[in-house]
C-alpha positions in Angstrom: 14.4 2.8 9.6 17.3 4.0 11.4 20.8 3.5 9.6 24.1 4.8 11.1 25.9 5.3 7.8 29.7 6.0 7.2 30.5 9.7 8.7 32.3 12.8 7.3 34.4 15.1 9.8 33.1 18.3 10.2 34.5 21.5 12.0 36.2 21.2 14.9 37.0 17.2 14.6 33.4 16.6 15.2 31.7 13.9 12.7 28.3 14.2 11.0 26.4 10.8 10.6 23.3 10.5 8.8 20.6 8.5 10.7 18.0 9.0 8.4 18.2 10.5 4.5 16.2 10.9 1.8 16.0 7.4 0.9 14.6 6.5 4.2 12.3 9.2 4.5 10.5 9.7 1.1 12.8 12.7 0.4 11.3 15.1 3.1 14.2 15.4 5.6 17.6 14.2 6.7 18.1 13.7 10.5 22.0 13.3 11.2 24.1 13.2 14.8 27.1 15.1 15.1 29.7 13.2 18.0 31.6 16.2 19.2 34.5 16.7 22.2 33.1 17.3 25.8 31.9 21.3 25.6 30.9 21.1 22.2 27.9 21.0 20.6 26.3 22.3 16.8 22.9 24.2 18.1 19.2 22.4 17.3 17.7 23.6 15.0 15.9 23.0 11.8 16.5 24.4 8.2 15.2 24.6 5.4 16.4 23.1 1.8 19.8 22.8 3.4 22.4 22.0 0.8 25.3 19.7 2.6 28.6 19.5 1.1 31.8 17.4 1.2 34.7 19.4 -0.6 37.3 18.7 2.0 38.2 16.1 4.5 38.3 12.8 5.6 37.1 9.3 6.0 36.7 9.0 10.0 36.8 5.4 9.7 40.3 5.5 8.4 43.3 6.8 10.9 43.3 10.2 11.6 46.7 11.9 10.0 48.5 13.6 12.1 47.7 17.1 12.5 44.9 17.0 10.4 42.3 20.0 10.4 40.0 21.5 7.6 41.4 25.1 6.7 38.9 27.8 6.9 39.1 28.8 3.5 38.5 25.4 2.1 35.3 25.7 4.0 34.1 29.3 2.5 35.5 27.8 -0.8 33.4 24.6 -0.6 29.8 27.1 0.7 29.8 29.6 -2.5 28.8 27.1 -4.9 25.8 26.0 -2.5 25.0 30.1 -2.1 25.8 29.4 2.0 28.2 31.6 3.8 30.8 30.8 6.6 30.0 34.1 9.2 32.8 32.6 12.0 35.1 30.4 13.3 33.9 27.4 14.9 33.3 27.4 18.9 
């Protein structure tokens, strides 16, 4: 069953929501919708054991501080752990 559940903001402002996790689906996938600005968009694709993390940001459904962004090297920080790399800036 389809859940929109709280989201996390991701690079760029966007926000990730989970639709469907492992809960929902018996532990074989997680389908989640990034809302992104006009021009933006994370490219389809499907991965394999995918580890997601959450080591900075913010709660979108509290105000957005002012000039709020996720640095860069909290990001690289927050992939070593999880054996993921950052290879760019966000488009």
């Amino acid at each position: 069953m389809r859940v929109q559940k709280p989201g996390v903001e991701w690079i760029g402002g966007s926000v990730f929501g989970v639709l469907l996790d492992a809960e929902a689906t018996g532990g074989q996938l997680t389908v989640g919708r990034f809302d992104v600005s006009a021009g933006e968009a994370p490219p389809f694709h499907v991965g394999g054991l995918e580890k997601m993390f959450r080591h900075a940001g913010r709660d979108p459904r509290k105000p957005r501080p002012e000039g709020f962004e996720i640095p860069p090297q909290l990001l690289a920080e927050a992939a070593e752990p999880s054996g993921n790399a950052v290879l760019g800036p966000p488009r």
